[in-house]
C-alpha angles and dihedrals in degrees: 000000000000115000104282123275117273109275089223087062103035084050097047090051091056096043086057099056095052082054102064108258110150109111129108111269138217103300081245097052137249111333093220088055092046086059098050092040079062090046111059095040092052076049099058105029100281132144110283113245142191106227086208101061109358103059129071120191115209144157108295121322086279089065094042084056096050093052092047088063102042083057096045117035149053136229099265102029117131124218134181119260118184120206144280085035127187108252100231095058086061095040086055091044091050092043092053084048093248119140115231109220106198133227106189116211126234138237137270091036109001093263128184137186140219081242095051079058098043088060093045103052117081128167089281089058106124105164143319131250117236124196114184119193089026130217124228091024094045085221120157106202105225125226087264091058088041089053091056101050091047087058088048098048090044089051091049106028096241137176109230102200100189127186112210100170094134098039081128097054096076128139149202097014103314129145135228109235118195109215082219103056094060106099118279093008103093092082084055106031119083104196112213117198142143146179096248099103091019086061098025082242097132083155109050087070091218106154137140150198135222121200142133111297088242087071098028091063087058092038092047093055096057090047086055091041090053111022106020088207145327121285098284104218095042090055086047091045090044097050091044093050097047084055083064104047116084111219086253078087101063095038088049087057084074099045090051096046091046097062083048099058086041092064101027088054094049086057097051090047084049085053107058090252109114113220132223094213104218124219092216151013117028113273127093131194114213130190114261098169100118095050120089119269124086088225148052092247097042082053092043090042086054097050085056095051103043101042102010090239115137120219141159125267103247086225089069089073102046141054124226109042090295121133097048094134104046134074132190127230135187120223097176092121138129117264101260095046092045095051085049089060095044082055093045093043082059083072093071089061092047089054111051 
């Protein structure tokens, strides 16, 4: 169970649908989500966009992200992928055609270097994901990081395809950075968001994404070709809702998460499994290496039985065999459940 829905957004959707909003919408979306969509970027840093030819409403961020490579790119084309990576990211890349190249990340930090993207570009390179902050790691790539990969998509023309869905998911003091607001990004960047994990709405598959109109208006027809639009109550309850929430909302997220993976990290390092706290969104990834099992899923499968506490094999966010002694666990839930797997995760250490 993830904390409850907003009551200004629940109440507005239901409000829609009395009211008679059923019908199929503009392929882009609701104007009027389209504006506050505009409005709350330019209000926390993000790219500035015009609602009228910048901003494509879709079915959740995955199928903004779909449509964005359908528009964009050609079977054949390679893009960067950094990992751990979100497998959904890879599985949209594979179903366009597209190949992923990845550029693993380095611990402490999940670092990176000019040189780790130098080896990894070729001729079909055609752009780089981006995910920040990044499920499963949890990074938030800072402006520096941002900067280098800026200077190595204008040398080589490239396409940065970045998913900010938890840009307000962000601790200790760490900022959200937009690839497109970084000078001279924005004609390049398409910026891929939604309200799943904002509204706690992971259901209701409302995402978007910003770009320069040249690419919206692409993007925007394969939106129209496979989804038609966006669930149409559910855009009018949304952008009514987000007119009646002030911006202490979205800056209290943090606040609340962070006390989460506060707790939900002591518990792992009481446990014997080493976290890898993470800056932003709501997942950790946490060392398993010691535990029985020669795999990932023989770990993960472990931790279940012997606590009752689900979590995701490591290997299901890396190539090549990595991952294998990791596992990734969510702690977007709400307090009393959470508390109840801090208490379970004690087990492990009981029972070594």
């Amino acid at each position: 169970m993830i904390p409850p829905v907003p009551e200004a957004i629940a109440g507005s959707v239901a409000g829609a649908v009395a009211e008679g909003m059923n019908t199929y919408t503009h392929y882009a979306g609701l104007p009027e989500l389209r504006e506050a969509i505009a409005s709350k970027q330019k209000r926390f840093g993000g790219p500035e966009a015009d609602p009228d030819s910048e901003i494509i409403v879709s079915a959740g961020a995955t199928g903004a992200l779909y449509c964005t490579f359908q528009a964009l790119l050609s079977p054949g084309d390679e893009v960067i992928v950094f990992e751990p990576y979100y497998g959904y990211h890879v599985s949209t890349l594979v179903a366009s055609e597209a190949v992923p190249v990845y550029v693993p990340l380095s611990l402490p930090g999940w670092s990176f270097s000019a040189g780790d993207l130098e080896n990894a570009v070729t001729p079909r390179t055609r752009g780089i994901i981006l995910n920040t902050p990044a499920n499963p790691s949890g990074k938030v790539f800072s402006r520096e990081e941002l900067d280098v990969i800026a200077d190595f998509a204008e040398c080589y023309d490239l396409f940065v395809f970045t998913d900010e869905i938890y840009e307000h998911f962000i601790y200790d003091g760490t900022s959200h950075c937009s690839m497109a607001s970084l000078p001279g990004m924005k004609a390049r960047t398409v910026t891929v968001s939604g309200f799943s994990k904002t509204f706690s709405i992971t259901g209701w598959r409302l995402g978007y994404a910003i770009s320069d109109a040249r690419w919206a208006q692409a993007i925007g027809y394969f939106n129209d070709l496979v989804y038609v639009c966006a669930p149409a109550p559910l855009q009018s309850g949304v952008a009514e809702g987000m007119s009646r929430l002030d911006d202490s909302y979205y800056h209290d997220l943090s606040v609340q998460y962070q006390c989460k993976r506060d707790r939900f990290c002591q518990a792992l390092e009481h446990a014997g499994l080493s976290p890898h706290v993470p800056q932003g969104a709501y997942y950790v990834l946490a060392d398993t290496g010691h535990l029985p099992g020669q795999t990932a899923s023989q770990r993960a499968m472990y931790i279940l039985e012997k606590t009752g506490v689900a979590s995701v094999p490591g290997s299901a966010f890396f190539s090549g065999g990595r991952g294998k002694d990791l596992v990734r666990f969510c702690f977007a839930k709400d307090d009393k459940i959470l508390e109840e797997a801090c208490l379970r995760l004690a087990l492990l250490r009981q029972s070594r």
